[in-house]
C-alpha positions as CSV (number, residue, x, y, z in Angstrom):
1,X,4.6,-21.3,2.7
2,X,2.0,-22.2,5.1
3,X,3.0,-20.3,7.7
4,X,2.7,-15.9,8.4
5,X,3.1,-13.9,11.5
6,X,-0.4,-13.4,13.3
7,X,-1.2,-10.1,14.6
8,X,-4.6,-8.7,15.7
9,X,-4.5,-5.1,15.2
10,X,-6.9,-2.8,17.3
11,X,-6.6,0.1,14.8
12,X,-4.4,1.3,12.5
13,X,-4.6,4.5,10.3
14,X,-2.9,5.1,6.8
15,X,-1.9,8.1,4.2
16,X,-3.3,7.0,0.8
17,X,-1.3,8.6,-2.3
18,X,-4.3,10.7,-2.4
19,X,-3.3,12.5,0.9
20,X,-6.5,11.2,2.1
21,X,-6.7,9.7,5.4
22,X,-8.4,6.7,6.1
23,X,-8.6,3.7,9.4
24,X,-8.8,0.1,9.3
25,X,-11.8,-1.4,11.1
26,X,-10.5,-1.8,15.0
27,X,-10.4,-6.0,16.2
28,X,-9.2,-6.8,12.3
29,X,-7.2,-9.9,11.9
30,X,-4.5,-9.8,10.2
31,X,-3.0,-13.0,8.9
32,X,0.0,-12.7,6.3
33,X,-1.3,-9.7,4.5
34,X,0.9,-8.2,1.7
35,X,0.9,-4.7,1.6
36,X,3.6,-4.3,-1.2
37,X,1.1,-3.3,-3.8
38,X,-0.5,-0.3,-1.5
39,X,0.1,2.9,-2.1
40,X,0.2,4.2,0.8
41,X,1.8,4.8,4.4
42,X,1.3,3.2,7.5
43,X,0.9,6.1,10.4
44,X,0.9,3.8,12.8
45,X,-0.8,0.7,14.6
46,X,-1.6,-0.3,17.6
47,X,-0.8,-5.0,18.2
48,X,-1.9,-7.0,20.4
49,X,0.9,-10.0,20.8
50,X,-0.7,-13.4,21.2
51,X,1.2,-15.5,23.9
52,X,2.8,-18.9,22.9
53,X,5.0,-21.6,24.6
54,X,8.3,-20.3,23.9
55,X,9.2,-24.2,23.0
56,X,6.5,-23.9,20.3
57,X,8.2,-20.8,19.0
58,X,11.6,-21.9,18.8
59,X,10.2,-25.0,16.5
60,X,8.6,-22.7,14.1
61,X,11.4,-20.5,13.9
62,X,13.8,-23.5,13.0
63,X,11.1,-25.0,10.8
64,X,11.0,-21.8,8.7
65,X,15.0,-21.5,8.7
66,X,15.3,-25.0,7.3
67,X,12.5,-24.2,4.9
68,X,14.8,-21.0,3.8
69,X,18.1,-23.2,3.2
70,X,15.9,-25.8,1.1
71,X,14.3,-23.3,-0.6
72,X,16.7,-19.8,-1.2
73,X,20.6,-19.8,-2.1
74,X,21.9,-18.7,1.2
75,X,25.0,-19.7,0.9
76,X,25.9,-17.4,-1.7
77,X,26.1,-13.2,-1.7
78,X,23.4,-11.6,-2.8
79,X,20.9,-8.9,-2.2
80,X,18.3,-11.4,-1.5
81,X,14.6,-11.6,-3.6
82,X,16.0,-9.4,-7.0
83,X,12.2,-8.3,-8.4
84,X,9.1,-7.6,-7.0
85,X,5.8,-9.8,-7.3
86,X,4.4,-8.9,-10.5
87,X,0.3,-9.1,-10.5
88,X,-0.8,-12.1,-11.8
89,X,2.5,-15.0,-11.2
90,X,6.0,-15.0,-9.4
91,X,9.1,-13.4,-10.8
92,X,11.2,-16.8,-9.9
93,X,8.2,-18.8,-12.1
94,X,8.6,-16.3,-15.1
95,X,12.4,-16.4,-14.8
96,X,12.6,-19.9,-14.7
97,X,10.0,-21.1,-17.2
98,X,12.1,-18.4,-19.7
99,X,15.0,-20.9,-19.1
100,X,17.0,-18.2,-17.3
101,X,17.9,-20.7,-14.3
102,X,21.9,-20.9,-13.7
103,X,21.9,-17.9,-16.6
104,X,25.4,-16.8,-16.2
105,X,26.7,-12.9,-17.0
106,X,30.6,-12.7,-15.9
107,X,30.4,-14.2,-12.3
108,X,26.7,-13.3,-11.6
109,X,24.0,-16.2,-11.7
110,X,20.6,-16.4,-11.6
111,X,20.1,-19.0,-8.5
112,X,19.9,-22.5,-9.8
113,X,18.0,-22.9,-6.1
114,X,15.4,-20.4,-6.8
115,X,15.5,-18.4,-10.0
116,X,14.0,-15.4,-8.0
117,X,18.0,-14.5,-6.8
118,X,20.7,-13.2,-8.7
119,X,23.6,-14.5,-7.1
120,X,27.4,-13.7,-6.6
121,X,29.0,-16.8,-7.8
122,X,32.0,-15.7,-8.3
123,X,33.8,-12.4,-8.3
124,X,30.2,-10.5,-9.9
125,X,31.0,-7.3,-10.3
126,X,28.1,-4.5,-10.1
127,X,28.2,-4.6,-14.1
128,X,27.6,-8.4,-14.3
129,X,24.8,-8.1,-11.8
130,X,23.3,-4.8,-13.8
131,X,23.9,-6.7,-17.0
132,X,22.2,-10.0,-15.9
133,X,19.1,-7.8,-13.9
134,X,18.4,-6.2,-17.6
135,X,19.0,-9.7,-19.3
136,X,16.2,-10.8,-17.3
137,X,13.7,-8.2,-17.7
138,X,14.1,-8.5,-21.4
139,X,13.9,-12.3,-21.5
140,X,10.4,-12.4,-19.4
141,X,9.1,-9.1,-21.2
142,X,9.2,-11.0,-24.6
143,X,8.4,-14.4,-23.7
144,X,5.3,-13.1,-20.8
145,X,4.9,-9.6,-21.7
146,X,5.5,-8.8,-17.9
147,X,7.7,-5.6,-17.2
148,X,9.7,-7.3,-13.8
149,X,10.4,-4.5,-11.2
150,X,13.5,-4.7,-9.1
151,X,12.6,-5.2,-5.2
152,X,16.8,-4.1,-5.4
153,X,17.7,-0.3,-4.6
154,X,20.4,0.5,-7.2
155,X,22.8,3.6,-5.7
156,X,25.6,5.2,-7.7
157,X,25.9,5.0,-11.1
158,X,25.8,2.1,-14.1
């Protein structure tokens, strides 16, 4: 979105899967990195905080909540982003281009804002939003052959 938080880091060591341990190079910079696809577990990090005008924050701050209200269905309930970044597109592209957007199961919807959500329109209960997750994954799996993980923790039972 043209913006990411900005953080030098001095050093920071990680737990691969392999139980390996292993250290980023000290002075890195940092800019937006997504670490959702490692597999591993950040022991901890040592920032430096780079000093702004507090006026100059405050704008970016409200320039990236407009940005959200344009861009994500905040004023409905949901659970926020419902699946993951698969390799190789977005989950909201996939979803939409499958002609899933506004997709309706009881009174759960996928976003007509940003096909990424599965919203609450009205009165969803856990078995329309379980219902409409799976109609989903089954839609983009035939039409892209992509398997969409859940970013969404599911507790209890179906």
């Amino acid at each position: 979105h043209g913006f990411s938080v900005f953080l030098e880091v001095d050093g920071k060591r990680i737990l691969f899967d392999t139980g390996q341990s292993g250290a980023f190079v000290n002075n890195a910079k940092v800019l937006g990195v997504d670490l959702s696809d490692v597999d591993a577990v950040v022991l901890g990090a040592k920032m430096r905080l780079v000093k702004d005008d507090s006026a100059q924050i405050r704008q970016r701050m409200d320039d990236l909540i407009t940005r959200r209200k344009q861009t994500q269905p905040l004023e409905y309930p949901s659970a926020g982003s419902t699946f993951k970044r698969p390799v190789g597109g977005f989950a909201a592209s996939m979803i939409d281009e499958a002609g899933l957007k506004g997709y309706t199961v009881g009174g759960a919807q996928v976003s007509e804002k940003h096909a990424g959500f599965v919203i609450n329109k009205c009165d969803a209960t856990c078995s329309d939003v379980l219902s409409l997750i799976k109609k989903i994954q089954k839609t983009v799996l035939d039409a892209d052959g992509v398997s969409l993980e859940t970013e969404v923790i599911f507790i209890g039972r179906e």
